[in-house]
C-alpha positions in Angstrom: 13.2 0.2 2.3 16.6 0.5 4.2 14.5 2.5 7.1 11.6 0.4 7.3 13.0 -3.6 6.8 14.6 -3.4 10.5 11.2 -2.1 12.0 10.0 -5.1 10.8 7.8 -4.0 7.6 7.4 -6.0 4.5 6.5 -3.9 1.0 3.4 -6.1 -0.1 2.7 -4.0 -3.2 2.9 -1.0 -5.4 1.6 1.0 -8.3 3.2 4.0 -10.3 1.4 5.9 -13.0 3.8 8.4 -14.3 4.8 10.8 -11.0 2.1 8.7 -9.0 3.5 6.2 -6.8 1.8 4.3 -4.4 3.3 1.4 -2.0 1.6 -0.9 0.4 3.7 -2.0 3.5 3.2 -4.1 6.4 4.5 -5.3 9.8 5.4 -9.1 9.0 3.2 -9.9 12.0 0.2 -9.1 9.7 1.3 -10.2 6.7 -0.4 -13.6 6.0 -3.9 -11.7 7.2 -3.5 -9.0 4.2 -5.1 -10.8 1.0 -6.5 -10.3 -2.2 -4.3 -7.2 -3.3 -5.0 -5.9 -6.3 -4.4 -2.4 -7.6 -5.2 -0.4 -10.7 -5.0 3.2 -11.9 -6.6 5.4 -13.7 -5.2 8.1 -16.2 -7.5 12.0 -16.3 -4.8 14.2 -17.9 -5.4 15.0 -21.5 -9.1 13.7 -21.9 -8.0 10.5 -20.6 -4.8 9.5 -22.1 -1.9 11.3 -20.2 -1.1 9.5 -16.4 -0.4 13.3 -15.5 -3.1 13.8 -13.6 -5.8 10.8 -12.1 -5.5 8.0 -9.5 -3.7 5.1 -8.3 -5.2 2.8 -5.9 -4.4 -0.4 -4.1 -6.9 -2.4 -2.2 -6.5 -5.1 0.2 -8.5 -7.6 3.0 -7.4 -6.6 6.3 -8.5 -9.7 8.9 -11.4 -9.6 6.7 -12.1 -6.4 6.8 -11.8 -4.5 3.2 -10.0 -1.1 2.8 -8.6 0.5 -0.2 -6.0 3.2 -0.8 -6.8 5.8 -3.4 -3.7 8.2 -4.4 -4.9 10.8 -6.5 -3.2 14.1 -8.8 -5.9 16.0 -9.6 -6.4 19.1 -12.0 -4.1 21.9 -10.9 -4.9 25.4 -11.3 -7.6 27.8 -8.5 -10.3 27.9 -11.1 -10.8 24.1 -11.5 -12.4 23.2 -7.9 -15.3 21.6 -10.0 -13.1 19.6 -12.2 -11.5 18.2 -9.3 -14.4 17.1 -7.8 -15.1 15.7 -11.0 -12.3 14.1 -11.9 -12.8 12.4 -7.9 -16.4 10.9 -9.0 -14.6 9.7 -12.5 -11.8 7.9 -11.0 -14.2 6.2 -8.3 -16.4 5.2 -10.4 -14.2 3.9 -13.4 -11.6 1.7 -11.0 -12.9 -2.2 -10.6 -11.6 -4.9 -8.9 -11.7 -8.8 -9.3 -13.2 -8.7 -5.9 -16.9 -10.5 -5.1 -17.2 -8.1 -2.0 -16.0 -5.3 -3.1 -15.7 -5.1 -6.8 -16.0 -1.0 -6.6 -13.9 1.3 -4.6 -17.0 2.3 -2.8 -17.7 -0.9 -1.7 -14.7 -1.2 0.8 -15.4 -1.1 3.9 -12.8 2.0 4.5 -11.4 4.2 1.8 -8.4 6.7 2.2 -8.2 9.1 0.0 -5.0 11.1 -0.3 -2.3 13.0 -2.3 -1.7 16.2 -4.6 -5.5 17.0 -5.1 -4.7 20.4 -5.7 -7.3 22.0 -4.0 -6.5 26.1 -3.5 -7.3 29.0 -0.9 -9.5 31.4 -2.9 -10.7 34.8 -2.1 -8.2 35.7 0.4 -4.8 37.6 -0.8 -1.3 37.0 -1.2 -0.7 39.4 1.8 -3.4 37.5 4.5 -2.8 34.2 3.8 1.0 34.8 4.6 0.3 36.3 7.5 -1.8 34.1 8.9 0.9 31.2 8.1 3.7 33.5 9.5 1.3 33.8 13.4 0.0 29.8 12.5 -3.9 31.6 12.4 -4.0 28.8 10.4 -8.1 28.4 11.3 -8.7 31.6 9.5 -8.1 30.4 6.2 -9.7 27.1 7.0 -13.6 29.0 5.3 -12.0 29.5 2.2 -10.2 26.3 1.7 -11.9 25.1 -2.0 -11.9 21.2 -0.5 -13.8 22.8 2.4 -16.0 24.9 0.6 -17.1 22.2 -2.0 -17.7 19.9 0.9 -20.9 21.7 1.3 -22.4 21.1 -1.6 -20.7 17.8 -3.3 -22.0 14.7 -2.2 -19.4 12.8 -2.8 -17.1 15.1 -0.4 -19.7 14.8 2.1 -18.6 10.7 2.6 -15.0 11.8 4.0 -13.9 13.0 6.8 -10.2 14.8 7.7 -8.2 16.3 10.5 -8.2 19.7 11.2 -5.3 21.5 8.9 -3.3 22.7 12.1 -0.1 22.6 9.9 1.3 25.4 7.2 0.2 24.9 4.1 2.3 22.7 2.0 2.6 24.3 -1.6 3.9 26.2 -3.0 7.7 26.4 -2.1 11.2 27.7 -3.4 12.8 24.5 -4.0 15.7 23.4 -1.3 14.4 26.4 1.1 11.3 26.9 3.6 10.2 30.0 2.0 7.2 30.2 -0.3 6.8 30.9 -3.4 8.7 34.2 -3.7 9.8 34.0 -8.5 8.3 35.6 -10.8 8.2 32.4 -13.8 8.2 32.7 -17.3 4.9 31.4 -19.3 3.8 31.3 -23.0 4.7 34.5 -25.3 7.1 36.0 -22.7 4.6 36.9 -19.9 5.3 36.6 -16.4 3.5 34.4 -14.3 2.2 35.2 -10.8 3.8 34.3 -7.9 1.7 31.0 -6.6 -0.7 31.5 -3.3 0.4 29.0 -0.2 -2.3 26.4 0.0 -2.7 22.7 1.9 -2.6 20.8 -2.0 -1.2 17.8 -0.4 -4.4 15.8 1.5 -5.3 12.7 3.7 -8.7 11.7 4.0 -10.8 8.4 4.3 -14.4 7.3 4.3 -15.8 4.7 6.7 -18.8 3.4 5.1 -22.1 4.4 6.7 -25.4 2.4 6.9 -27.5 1.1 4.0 -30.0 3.6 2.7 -33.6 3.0 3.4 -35.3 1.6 0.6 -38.9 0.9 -0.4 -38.8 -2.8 -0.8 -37.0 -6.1 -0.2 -35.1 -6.4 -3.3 -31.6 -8.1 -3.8 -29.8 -4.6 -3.0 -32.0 -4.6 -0.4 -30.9 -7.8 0.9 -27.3 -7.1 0.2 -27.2 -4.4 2.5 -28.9 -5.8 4.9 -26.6 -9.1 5.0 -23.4 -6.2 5.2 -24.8 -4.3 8.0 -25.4 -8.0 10.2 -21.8 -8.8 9.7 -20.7 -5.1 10.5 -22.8 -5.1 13.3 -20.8 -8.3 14.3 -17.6 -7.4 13.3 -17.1 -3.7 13.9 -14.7 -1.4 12.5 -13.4 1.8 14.2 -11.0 4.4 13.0 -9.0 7.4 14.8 -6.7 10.0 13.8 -3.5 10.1 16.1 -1.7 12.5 14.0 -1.8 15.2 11.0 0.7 17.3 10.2 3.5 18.2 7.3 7.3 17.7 6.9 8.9 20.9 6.7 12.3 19.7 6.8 12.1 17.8 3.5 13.0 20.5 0.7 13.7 18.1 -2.7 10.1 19.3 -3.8 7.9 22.6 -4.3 5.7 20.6 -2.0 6.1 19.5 1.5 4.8 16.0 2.5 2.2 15.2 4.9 1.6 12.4 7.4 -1.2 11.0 8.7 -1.2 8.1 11.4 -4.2 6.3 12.4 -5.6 3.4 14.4 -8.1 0.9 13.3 -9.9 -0.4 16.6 -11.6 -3.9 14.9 -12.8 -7.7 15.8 -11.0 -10.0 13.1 -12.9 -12.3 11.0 -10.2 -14.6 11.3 -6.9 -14.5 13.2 -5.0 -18.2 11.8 -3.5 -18.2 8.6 -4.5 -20.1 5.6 -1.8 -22.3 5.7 1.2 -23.1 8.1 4.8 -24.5 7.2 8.1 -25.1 8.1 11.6 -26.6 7.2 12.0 -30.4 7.5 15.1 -31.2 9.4 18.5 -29.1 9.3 19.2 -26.8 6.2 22.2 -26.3 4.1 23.6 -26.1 0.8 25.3 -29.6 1.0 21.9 -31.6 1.1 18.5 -31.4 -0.9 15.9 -29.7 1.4 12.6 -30.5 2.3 9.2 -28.0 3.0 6.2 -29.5 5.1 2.9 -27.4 4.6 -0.4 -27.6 6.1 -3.5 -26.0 5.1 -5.5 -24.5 7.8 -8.5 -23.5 6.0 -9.6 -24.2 2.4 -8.5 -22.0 0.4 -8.7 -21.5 -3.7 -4.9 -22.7 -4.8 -3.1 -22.7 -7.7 -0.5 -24.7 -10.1 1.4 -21.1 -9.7 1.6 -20.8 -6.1 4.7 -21.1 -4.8 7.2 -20.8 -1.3 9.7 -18.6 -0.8 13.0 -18.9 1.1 13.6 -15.6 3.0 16.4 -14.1 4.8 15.4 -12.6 8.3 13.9 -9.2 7.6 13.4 -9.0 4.4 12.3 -6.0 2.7 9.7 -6.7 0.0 7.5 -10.2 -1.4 10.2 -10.0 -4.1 13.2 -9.9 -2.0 13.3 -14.3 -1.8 16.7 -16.2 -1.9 15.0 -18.8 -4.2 11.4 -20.2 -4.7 10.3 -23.8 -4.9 6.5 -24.2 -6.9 3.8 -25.8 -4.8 2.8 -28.4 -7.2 5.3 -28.7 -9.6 8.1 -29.6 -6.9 5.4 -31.4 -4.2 7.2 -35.1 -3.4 4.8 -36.5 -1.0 0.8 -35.7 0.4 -1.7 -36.5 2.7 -4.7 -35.2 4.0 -2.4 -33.0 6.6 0.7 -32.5 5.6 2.3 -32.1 1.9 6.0 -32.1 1.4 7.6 -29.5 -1.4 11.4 -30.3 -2.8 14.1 -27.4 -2.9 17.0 -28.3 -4.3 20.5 -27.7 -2.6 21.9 -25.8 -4.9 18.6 -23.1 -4.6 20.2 -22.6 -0.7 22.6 -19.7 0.3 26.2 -21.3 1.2 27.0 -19.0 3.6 23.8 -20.1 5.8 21.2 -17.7 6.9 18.5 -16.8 9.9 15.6 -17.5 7.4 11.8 -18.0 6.8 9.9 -19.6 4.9 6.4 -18.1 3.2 3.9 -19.6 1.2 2.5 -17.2 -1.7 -0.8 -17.6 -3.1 -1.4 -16.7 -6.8 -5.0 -16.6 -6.4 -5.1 -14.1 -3.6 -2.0 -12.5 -4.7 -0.2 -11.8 -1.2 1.6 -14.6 1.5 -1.2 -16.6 3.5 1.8 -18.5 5.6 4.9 -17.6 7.4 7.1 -19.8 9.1 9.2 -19.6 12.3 12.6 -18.7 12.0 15.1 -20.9 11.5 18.8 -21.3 10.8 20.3 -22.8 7.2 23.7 -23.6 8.1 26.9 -22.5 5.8 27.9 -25.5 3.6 30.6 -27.6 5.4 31.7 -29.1 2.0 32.4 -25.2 0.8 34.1 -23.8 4.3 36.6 -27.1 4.2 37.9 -26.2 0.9 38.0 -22.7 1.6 35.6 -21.8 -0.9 34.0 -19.0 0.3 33.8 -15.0 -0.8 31.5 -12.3 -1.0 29.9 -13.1 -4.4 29.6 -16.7 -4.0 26.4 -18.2 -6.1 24.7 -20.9 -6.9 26.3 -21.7 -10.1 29.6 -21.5 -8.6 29.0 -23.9 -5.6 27.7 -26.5 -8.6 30.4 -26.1 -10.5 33.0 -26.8 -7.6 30.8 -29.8 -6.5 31.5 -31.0 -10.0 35.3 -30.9 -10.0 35.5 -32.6 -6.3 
């Protein structure tokens, strides 16, 4: 968070199941065109019931366009290539969303699909597989890569598409080291386990969806297809990988991260945001304040919408000074304009660089942002010398009382 709030991003969302953790962060700039996140999970470990192993996923409309973010653990082990593929077609079958597009992961426009999915090098030994690491022949063990291999016969595989693995495999490592796997450990009734092979566990991939099948008739799939393929003939959607490789430097895991960076070339379906809004006349904590909003395009609200008072890059959706509701603090409204009360004692006394943004309940994301703009430090506090670090709401009340 500390890295990414002065680069301007803004954590929309996140999921954790267990050691699954996925987060969902964006440059402010896009923020009020991101809507309708949801996210879900789903647990595989222990026939179902353990978040071990399965998926976490978050998905999203992107300027209209929809994409979804599918983090997956899958079944460890080199003899379970099969049950990974399985446990693949279970998780993206069994995850729904409230979502009249795209109720289905499948349905998104583009999917990436990433994280620990275990897959192994097989057939090769200990002794070749570290030698091609140690002279980066890395394209000698791509053949025998299972993900690979399986892509040749699983239809489901056959959808994705990934870089080329020009980067050392990224399990299994010593921990706080850069050398592979080199103990012997310990396993049930005082064996010895083997020493694990080095193989690229840790995955990015994504799916752009292709054309509509042919079919035999005009039926509604038929016509559903056919109404998708107009508008993504109309608004196209491109993709390119700019970079894949790993992290070697980080060393807190037996597993070494990997990055992927891409671009998404697209026309928007919309570039103005649902609503606009801004602060009405000069902020501070020594007068009630005032929000004017303005819907630019209809839009489904709600009794629990609500706007939030921001410092100047902040880090996260739940990261507000204070909140006003939409409907249950509105004063005054027209066809334009509506007016929303915030009480003085809701505003930071030391004064701020600050934004406001509007947060629908309905979509679940911010459709509005505001300029920035600057609430001043209460006059009324800095007069009677009132000020220190921990001042609070409750505090500046309480001396307003006694004056």
């Amino acid at each position: 968070m500390d890295t990414l709030s002065p680069r301007r991003y803004v954590k929309l969302s996140s999921i954790r199941m267990q050691g699954l953790l996925l987060l969902v962060f964006s440059k402010l700039k896009h923020v009020p065109f991101i809507r309708d996140i949801q996210t879900t999970y789903t647990r595989t470990g222990f026939f179902g019931y353990w978040g071990n192993k399965g998926g976490v996923s978050a998905r999203l409309s992107f300027y209209g366009h929809m994409l979804c973010f599918l983090n997956c653990h899958l079944a460890a082990h080199m003899d379970f290539a099969s049950q990974r593929v399985d446990e693949l077609e279970y998780i993206v079958g069994a995850q729904t969303f409230h979502c009249q597009k795209a109720p289905k992961i499948e349905d998104h426009r583009l999917m990436f699909w990433f994280g620990d999915l275990n897959f192994r090098i097989q057939d090769h030994g200990m002794h070749f597989v570290r030698s091609c690491i140690k002279d980066q022949n890395y394209d000698l063990l791509w053949s025998k890569d299972q993900l690979t291999m399986m892509k040749n016969r699983e239809q489901i595989l056959q959808q994705f598409d990934e870089g080329p693995l020009d980067f050392p495999p990224t399990y299994k490592f010593d921990l706080k080291s850069d050398t592979y796997d080199s103990r012997f450990y310990r396993t049930w009734f005082g064996f010895t386990g083997k020493k694990r092979k080095p193989a690229w566990t840790d995955r990015i991939l994504w799916r752009l969806r292709s054309k509509a099948p042919p079919s035999d008739g005009p039926g509604e799939e038929e016509k559903k297809w056919s109404a998708e393929e107009e508008e993504e003939e109309e608004y196209p959607l491109r993709i390119r990988q700019d970079l894949y490789t790993s992290r070697m430097e980080y060393d807190i895991s037996d597993h070494k991260p990997v990055v992927g960076v891409f671009t998404l070339q697209l026309r928007k379906k919309y570039d103005a945001p649902l609503v606009s809004l801004q602060p009405e006349g000069d902020w501070s904590a020594d007068m009630d304040a005032m929000v004017l909003y303005r819907p630019l395009q209809p839009f489904a609200s709600s009794a629990w919408d609500w706007i939030g008072l921001y410092k100047v890059g902040f880090c996260s959706v739940s990261d507000y000074i204070t909140y006003t509701w939409v409907k249950d603090d509105q004063v005054a409204s027209n066809e334009e304009v509506t007016r929303v009360y915030v009480s003085k004692e809701e505003i930071p006394v030391r004064g701020a660089q600050c934004v406001l943004c509007y947060y629908s309940n309905t979509l679940h994301s911010i459709i509005g942002v505001s300029e920035a703009f600057k609430v001043h430090e209460s006059k009324v506090a800095a007069e009677e010398g009132f000020f220190h670090e921990k001042i609070g709401a409750l505090e500046l009340a309480t001396f307003r009382e006694d004056l």
